[in-house]
N, C-alpha and C positions, 0 to 999 in steps of 0.2 A: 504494500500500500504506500503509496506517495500525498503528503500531505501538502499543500500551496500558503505558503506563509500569508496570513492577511486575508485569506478566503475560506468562508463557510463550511466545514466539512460534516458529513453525520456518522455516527459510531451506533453498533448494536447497543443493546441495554448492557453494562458492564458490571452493574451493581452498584452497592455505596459506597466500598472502600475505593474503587477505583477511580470513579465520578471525586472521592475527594483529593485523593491523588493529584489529579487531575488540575482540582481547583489550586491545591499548593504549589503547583506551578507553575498558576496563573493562568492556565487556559482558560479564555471568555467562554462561558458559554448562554446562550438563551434558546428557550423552547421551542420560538418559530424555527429558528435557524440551523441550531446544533452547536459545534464548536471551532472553535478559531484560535490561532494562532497570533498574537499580537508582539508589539516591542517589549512587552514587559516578561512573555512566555522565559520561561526556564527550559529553554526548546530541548536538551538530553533526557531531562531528569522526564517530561511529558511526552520524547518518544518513547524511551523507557516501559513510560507505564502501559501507554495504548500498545507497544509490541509485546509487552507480556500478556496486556488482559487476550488479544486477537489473538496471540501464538503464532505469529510471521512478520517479516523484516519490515518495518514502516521507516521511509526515511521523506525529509523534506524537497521538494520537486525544484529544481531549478527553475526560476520564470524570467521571462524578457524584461528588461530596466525599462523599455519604454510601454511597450503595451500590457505585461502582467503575465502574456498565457507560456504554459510550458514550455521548456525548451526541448527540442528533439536531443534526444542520445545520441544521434547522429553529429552533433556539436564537440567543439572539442571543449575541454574540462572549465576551462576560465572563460569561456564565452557568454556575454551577459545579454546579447542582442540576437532575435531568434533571427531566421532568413528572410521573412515576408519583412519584418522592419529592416533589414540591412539595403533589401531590395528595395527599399522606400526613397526617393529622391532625396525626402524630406525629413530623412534619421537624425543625424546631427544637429537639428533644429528640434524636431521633437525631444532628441536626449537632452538638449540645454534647459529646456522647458519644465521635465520631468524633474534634471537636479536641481534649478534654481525654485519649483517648487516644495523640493523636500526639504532646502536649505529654508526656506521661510519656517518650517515646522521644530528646527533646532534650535 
């Protein structure tokens, strides 16, 4: 299972020790949505716990800096920008966009 840092994911019922688990490290969770991954997540100690309750490897999915969505495995290891955005005239302009908006949030 591959988890996307900052987007909604849902888990089977896991019980209560785990759900609190869970909460100690910090993963959001609400009822419409399920659970999320935030800046505050203790992201080990919370794959940890969902890769024991589930009993298979969960690790976090690599996504594109400027548009969000997965990156193909077909990418090499440090690549932050999927292909359709590289293939975009308009990359370098949308990336400056994207930084200079996460620099406002610092």
């Amino acid at each position: 299972m591959k988890i996307v840092p900052y987007k909604w994911f849902r888990l089977p019922q896991l019980g209560r020790e785990t759900f609190s688990d869970l909460m100690k490290a910090k993963v959001k969770y609400e009822t419409k949505f399920g659970f999320q991954f935030t800046s505050q997540t203790n992201v080990p100690r919370a794959l940890a716990v969902i890769s024991a309750s589930l009993d298979e490897d969960v690790e976090l999915a690599r996504t594109c800096f400027i548009c969000d969505n997965i990156l193909g495995e077909d990418l090499e290891q440090d690549a932050v920008i999927c292909l359709d955005c590289l293939k975009n005239e308009d990359a370098f302009d949308l990336y400056k966009m994207k930084f200079a908006k996460l620099m406002e949030t610092v």
